[in-house]
N, C-alpha and C positions, 0 to 999 in steps of 0.2 A: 451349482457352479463349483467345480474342482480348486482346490486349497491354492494351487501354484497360479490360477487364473486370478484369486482372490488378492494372491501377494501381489503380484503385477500389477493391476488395478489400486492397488495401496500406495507403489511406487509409483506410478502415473500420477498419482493424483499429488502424494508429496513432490514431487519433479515440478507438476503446475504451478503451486503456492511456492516452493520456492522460487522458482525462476518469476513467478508474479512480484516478489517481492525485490526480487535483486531489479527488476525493470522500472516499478513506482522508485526505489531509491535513487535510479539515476535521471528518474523523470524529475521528480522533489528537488536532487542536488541543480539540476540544469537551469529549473524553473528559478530557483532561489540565487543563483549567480546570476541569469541570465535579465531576471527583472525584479526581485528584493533587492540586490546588493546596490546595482545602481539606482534605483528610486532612494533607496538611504542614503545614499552618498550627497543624489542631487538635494534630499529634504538636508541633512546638515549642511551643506553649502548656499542654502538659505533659498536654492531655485527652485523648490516646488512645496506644495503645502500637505503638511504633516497628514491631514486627512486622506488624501489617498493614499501613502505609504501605509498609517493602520487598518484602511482598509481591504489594500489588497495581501499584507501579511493575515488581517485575521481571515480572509477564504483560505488561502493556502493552509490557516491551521486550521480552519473546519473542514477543510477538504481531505485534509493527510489522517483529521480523527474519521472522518467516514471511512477511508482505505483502511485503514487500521481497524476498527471494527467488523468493515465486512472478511477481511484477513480472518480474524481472533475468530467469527463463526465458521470460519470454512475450516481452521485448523481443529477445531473443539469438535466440530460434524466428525471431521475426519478419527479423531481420536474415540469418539462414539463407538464408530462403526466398526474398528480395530478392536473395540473391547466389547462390543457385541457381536465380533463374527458376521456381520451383514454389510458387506459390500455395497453399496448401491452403484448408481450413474459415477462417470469421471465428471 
């Protein structure tokens, strides 16, 4: 595979992860206005019970640590490959 094929494929792939990450951010902010904020609001106001606010904040943090993790291996693959000269798959 020629050098200038090699950079393209480096920039594709950087282009992916970030635009992957700028799309979970505004999926995360939606998600947490759109059903954190008011489930908090309703549990301090005394109408709904603390148990499902903690539970459906801790999915969202076990959720946002799975995207983040699978993120940190694609970005660390990537930096691999850049410093071993081997390109793979986008």
């Amino acid at each position: 595979m020629t050098i200038d094929k090699q950079k393209e494929l480096i920039e594709i792939r950087k282009l992916y992860l970030t635009q992957f990450e700028k799309f979970e951010t505004r999926v995360f902010l939606s998600w947490s206005v759109i059903v954190l904020l008011p489930l908090f609001v309703l549990w301090t106001q005394g109408k709904l019970n603390g148990w499902l606010v903690l539970i459906v904040a801790l999915f969202t943090c076990g959720l946002d640590l799975i995207i983040e993790l699978w993120r940190k291996k694609n970005y660390n693959k990537l930096i691999k490959d850049i410093n071993t000269n081997q390109i793979g798959e986008i």
